[in-house]
C-alpha positions as CSV (number, residue, x, y, z in Angstrom):
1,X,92.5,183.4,129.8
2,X,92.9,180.1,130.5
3,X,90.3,177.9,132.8
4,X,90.8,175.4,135.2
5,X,89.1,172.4,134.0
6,X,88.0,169.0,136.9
7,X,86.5,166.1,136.1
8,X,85.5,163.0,138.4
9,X,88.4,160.8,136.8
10,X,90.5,159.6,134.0
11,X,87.9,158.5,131.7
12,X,85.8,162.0,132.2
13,X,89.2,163.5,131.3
14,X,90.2,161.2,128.0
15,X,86.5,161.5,126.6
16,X,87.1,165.8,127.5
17,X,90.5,165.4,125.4
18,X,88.6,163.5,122.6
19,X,85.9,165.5,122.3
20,X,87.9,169.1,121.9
21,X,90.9,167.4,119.6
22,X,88.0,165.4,117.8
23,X,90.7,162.2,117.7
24,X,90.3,159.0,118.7
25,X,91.4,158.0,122.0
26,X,91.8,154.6,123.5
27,X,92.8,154.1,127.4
28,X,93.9,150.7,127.9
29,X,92.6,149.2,131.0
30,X,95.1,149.4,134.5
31,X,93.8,146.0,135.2
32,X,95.6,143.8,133.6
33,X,95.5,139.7,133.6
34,X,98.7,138.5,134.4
35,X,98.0,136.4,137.5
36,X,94.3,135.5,136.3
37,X,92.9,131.6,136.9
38,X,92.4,131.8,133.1
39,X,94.4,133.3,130.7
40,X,92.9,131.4,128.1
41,X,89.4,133.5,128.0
42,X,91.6,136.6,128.7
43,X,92.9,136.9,125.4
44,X,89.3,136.8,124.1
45,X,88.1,138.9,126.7
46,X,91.1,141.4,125.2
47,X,89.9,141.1,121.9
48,X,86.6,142.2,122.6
49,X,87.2,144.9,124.9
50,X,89.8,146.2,122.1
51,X,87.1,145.8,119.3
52,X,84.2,147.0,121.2
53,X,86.3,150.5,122.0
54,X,87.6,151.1,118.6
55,X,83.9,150.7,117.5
56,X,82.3,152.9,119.8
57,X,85.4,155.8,118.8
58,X,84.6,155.6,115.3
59,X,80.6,155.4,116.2
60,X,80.5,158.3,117.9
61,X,82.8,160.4,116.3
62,X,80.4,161.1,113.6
63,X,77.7,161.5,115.9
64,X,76.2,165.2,117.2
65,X,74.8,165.3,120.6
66,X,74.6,167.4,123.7
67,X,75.7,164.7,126.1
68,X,79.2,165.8,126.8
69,X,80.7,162.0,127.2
70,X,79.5,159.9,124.2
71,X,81.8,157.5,124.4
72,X,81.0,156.4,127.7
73,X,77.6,157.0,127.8
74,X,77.7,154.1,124.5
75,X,79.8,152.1,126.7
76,X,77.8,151.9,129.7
77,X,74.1,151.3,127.4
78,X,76.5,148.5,125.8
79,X,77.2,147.0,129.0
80,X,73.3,147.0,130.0
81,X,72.3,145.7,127.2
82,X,75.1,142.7,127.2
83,X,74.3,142.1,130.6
84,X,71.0,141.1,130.1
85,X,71.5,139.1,126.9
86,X,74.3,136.9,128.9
């Protein structure tokens, strides 16, 4: 017997996915910086953001815990703590 399973949004979903198939999984961002001022920091901004997620997939993949979304639990403690050192 199958069950029906509902989560809050996409990410909730993906990190779900990840978690049972124990594989990697990358969502790349629906914003996207076509018509941005300045294109010149996207591409680093890019980078980073590209980086940063392939580093917390192979971080937490070897990781046990009971919290259910590691992945973005690491993301969001990564963005608190870059936050407040920029």
């Amino acid at each position: 017997m199958s069950e029906d399973l509902k989560f809050a949004n996409e990410n909730e979903a993906m990190q779900h996915l990840a978690d049972v198939t124990g594989k990697q999984i990358i969502i790349a961002s629906k914003r996207t910086a076509t018509s941005s001022k300045y294109p010149e920091l996207d591409t680093i901004a890019k980078k980073i953001a590209d980086d940063t997620a392939r580093t917390i997939n192979k971080a937490v993949k070897e990781v046990e815990s009971e919290m259910p979304y590691k992945t973005q639990y690491v993301l969001e403690e990564a963005i608190k703590i870059l936050e407040g050192m920029v």
